[in-house]
MITORKE-869929 format. One line per 2 residues: number of its first residue (from 1); for each residue z, x, y of N, C-alpha, C. Coordinates in Angstrom, 1 decimal. Each point is the difference from the previous one (the first is absolute). Layout:
BEGIN
NUM) Z,X,Y,Z,X,Y,Z,X,Y  ...
***
This chain:
BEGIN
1) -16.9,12.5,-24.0,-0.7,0.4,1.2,0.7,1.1,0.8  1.3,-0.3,0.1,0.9,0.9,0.7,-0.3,1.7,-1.1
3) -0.1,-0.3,-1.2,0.4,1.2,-0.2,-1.7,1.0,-0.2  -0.9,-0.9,0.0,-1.7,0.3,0.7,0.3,0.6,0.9
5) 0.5,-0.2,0.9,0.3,0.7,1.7,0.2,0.8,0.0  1.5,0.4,-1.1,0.7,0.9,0.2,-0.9,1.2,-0.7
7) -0.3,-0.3,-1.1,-1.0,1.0,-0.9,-1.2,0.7,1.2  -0.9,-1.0,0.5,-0.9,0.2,1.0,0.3,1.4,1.1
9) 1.6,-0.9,0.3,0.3,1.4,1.2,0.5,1.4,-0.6  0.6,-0.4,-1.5,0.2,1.6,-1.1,-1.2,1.0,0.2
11) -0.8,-0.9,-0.7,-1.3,0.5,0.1,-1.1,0.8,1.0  0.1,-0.9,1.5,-0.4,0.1,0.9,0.5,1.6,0.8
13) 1.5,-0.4,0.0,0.6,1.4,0.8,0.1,1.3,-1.2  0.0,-0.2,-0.9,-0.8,1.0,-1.0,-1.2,0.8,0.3
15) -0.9,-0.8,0.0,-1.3,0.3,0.5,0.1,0.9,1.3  1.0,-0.6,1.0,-0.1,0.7,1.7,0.6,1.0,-0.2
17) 0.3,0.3,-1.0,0.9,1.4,-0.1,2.0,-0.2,-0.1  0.3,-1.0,0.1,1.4,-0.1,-0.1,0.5,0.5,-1.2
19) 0.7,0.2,-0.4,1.2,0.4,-1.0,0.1,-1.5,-1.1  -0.1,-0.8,-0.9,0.2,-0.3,-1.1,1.2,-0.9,0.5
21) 1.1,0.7,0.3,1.5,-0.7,0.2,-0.1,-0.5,1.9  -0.8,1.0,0.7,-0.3,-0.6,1.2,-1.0,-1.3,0.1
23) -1.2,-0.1,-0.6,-0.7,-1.7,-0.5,0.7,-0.9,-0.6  1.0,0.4,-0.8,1.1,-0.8,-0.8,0.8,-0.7,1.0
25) 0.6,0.8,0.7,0.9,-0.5,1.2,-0.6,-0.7,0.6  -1.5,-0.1,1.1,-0.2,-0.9,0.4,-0.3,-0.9,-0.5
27) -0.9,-0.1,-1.0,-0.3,-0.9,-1.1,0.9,-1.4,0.2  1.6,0.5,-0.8,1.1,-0.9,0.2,0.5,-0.4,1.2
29) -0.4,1.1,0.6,0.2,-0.8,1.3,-0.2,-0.9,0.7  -1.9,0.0,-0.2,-0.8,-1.5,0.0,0.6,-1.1,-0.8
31) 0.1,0.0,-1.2,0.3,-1.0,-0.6,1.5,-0.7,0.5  0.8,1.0,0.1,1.0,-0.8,0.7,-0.1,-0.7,1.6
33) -0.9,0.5,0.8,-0.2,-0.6,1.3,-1.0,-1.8,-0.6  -0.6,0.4,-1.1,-0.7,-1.5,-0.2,1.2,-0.9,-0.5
35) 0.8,0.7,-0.6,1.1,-0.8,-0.8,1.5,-0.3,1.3  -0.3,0.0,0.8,0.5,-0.1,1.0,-0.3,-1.1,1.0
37) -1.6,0.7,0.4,-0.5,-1.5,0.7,-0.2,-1.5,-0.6  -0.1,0.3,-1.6,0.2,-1.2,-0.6,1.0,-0.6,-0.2
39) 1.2,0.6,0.2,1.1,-0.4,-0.2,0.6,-0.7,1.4  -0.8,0.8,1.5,0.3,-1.0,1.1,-0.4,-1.2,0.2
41) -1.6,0.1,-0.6,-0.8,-1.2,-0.1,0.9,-0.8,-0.8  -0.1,0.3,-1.2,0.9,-1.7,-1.1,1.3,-0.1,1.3
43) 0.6,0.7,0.4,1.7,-0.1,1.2,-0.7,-1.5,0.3  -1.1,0.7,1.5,-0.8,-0.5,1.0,-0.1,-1.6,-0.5
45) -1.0,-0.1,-1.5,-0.5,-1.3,-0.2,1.1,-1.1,-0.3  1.4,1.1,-1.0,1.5,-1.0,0.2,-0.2,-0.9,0.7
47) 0.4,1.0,1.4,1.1,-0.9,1.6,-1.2,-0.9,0.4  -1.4,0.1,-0.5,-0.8,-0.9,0.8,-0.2,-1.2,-1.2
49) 0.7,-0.1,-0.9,-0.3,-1.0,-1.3,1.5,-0.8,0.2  1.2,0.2,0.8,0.6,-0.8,0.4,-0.2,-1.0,0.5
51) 0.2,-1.4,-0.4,-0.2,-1.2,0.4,0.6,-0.3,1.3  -1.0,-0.4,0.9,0.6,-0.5,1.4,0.4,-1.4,0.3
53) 0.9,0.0,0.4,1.0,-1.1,0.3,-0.7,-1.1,0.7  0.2,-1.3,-0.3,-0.9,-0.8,0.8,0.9,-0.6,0.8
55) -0.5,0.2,1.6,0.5,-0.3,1.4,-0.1,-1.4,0.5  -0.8,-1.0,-0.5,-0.1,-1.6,0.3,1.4,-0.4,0.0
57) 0.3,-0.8,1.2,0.8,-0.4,0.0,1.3,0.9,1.0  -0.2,1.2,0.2,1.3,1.3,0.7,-0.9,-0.1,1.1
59) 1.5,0.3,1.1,-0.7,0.5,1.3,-0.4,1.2,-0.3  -1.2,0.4,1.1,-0.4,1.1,0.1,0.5,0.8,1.7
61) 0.6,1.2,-0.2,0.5,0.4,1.5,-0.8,1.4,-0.2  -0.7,-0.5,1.1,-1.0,1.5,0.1,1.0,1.4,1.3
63) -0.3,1.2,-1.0,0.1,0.9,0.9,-1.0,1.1,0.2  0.5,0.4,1.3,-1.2,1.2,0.4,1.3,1.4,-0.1
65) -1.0,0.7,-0.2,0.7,1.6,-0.3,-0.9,1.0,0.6  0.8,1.1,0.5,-1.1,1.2,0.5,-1.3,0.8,-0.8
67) -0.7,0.0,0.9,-0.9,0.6,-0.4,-1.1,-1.2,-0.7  0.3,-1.1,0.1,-1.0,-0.9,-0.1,0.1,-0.9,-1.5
69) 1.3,0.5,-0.6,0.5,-0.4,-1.0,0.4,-1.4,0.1  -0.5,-0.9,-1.1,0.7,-1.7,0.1,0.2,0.0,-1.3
71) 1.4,-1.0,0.5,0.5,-0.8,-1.4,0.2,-1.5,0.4  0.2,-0.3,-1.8,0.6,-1.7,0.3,0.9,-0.2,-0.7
73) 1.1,-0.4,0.2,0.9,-0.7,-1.0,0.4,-1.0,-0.2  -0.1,-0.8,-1.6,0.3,-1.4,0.1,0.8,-0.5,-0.8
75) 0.8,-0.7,1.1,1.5,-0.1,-0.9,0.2,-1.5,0.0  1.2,-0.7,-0.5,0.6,-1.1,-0.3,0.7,-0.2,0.8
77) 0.6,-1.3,0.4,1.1,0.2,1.1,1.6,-0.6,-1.6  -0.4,-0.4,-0.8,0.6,0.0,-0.6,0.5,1.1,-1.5
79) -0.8,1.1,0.5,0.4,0.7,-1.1,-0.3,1.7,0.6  1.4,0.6,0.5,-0.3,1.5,0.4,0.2,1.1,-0.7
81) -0.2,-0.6,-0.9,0.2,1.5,-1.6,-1.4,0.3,0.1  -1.2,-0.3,0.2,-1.4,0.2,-0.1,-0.9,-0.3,1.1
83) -0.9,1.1,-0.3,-0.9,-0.2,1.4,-1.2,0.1,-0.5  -0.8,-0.4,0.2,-1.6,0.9,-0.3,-0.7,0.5,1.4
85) -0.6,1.5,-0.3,-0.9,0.8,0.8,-1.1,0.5,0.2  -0.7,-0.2,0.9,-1.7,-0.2,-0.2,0.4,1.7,1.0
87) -0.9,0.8,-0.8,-0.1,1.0,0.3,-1.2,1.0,-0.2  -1.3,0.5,0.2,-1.1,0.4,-0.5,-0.4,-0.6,-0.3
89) -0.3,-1.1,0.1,-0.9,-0.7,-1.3,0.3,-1.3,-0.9  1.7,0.5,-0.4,0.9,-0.3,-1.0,1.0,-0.9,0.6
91) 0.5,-0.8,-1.1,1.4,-0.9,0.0,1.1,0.8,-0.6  0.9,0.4,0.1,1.1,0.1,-0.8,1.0,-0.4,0.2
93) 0.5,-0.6,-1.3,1.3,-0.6,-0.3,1.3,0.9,0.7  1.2,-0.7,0.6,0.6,1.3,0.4,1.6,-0.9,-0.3
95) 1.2,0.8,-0.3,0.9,-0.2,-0.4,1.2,0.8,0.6  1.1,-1.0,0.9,0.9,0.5,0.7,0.5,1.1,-0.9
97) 0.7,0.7,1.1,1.1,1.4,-0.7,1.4,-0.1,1.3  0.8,0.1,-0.6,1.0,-0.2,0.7,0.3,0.9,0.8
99) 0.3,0.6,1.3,0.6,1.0,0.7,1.1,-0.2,0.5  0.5,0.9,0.7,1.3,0.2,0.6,0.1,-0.3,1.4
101) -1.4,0.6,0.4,-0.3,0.1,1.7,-0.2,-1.5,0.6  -0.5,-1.3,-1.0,-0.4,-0.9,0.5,-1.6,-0.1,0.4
103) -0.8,1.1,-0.6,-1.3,0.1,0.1,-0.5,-0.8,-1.1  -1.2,-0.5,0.7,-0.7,-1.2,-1.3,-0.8,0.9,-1.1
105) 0.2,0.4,-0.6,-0.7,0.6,-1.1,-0.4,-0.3,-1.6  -1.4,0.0,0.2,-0.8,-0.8,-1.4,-0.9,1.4,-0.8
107) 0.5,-0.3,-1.1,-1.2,0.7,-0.7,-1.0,-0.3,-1.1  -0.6,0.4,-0.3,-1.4,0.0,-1.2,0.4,1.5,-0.9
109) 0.8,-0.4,-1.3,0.0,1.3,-0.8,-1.5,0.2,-0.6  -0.8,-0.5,-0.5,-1.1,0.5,-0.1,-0.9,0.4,0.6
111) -0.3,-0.4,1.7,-1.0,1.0,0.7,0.8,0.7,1.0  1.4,0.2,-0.5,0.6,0.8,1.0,0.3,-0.4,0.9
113) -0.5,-0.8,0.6,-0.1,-0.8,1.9,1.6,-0.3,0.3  0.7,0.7,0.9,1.5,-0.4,1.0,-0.4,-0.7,0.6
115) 0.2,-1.2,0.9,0.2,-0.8,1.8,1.1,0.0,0.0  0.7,0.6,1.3,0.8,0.2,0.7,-0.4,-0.6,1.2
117) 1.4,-1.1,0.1,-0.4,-0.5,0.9,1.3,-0.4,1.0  0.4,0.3,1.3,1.3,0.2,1.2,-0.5,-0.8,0.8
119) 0.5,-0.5,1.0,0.2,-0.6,1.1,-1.8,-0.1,1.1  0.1,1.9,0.1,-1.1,0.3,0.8,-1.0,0.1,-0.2
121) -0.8,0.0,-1.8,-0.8,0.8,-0.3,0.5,-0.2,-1.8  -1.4,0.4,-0.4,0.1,0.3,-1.7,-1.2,0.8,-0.3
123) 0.2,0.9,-1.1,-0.9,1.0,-0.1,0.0,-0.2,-1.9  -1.3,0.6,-0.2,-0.4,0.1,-1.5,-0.2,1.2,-0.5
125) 1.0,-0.3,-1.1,0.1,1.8,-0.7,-0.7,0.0,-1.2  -0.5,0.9,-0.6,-0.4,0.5,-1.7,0.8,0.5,-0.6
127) 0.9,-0.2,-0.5,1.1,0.6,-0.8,-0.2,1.0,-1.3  -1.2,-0.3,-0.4,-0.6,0.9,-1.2,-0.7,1.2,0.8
129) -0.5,-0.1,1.1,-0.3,1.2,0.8,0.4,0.7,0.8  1.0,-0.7,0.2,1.4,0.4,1.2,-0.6,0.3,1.7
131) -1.1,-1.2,0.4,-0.2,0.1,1.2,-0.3,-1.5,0.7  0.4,0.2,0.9,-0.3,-1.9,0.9,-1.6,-0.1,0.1
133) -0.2,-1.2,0.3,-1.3,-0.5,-0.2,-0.2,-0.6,1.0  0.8,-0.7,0.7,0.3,-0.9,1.2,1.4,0.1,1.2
135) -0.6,0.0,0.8,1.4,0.8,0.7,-0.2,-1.1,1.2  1.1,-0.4,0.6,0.2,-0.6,1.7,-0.9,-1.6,-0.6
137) 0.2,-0.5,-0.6,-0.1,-1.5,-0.7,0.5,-1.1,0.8  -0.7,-0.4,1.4,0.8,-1.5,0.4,-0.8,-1.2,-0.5
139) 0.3,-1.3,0.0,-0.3,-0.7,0.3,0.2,-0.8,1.6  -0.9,-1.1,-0.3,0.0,-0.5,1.7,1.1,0.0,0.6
141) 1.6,-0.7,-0.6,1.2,0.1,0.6,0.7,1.4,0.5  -0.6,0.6,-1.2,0.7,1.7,0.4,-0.6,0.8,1.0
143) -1.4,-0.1,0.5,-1.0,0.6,0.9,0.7,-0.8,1.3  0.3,-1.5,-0.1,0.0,-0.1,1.3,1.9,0.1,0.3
145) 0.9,0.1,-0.5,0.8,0.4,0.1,0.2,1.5,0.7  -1.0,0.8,-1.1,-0.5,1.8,0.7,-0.6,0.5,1.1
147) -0.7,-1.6,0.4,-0.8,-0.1,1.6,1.4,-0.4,1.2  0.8,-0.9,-0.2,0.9,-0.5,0.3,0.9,1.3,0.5
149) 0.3,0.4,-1.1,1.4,1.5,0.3,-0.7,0.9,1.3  -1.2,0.4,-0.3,-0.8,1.0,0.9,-0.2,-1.1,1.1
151) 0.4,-0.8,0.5,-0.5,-1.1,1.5,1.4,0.8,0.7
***
């Protein structure tokens, strides 16, 4: 199919008057923009074919984030190597990483997902896209704590 396309647009820009090696060029050009988006799609379908973690049983600590952003996370009181994160939609499994700073930090190597989480606030990164997702993250203790400081 892909190489139908390609032939199609050979053809096509031929016809408009292009140059032979100019229809050629776009030609491949197309086929590599389809071989592209297919290749985000299968990415895409991966990280959503990962099995989500079943939360029966973990607390759940809801937080609010700016811009209208919520999370949940549900952890063990017996076990802080692991967290799970309802995020979009999704659960993900999440897996301590040790720091230096004393910041609580979990990740998900297959959908990318960082929680960072400090004292005041925790925020959610994409590490495969290199941008936050979630920023200014309290829950109920940390909001009224933040209400508290500003009295």
């Amino acid at each position: 199919m892909k190489k139908l396309s390609a032939f199609i647009l050979l053809i096509a820009g031929i016809a408009c008057g292009a140059s032979p090696v100019m229809a050629e060029s776009a030609a491949g050009h197309a086929g590599k923009k389809a071989t592209a988006k297919k290749a985000a799609h299968k990415h895409e379908a991966q990280a959503t074919d990962e099995k989500e973690p079943d939360v029966s049983g973990l607390r759940p600590t809801a937080f609010n984030c700016e811009l209208g952003n919520k999370i949940t996370i549900y952890s063990k009181a017996s076990d802080d190597q692991q967290i799970a994160l309802h995020w979009n939609k999704h659960t993900h499994l999440m897996t301590r990483v040790s720091t230096t700073t004393g910041a609580q930090r979990f990740e998900n190597a297959q959908s990318g997902l960082v929680w960072i989480g400090i004292p005041a606030k925790g925020m959610l990164l994409d590490s495969k896209h290199g941008h936050q997702l979630a920023n200014e993250c309290k829950n109920a203790e940390q909001e009224a704590q933040h209400v508290a400081e500003k009295s």
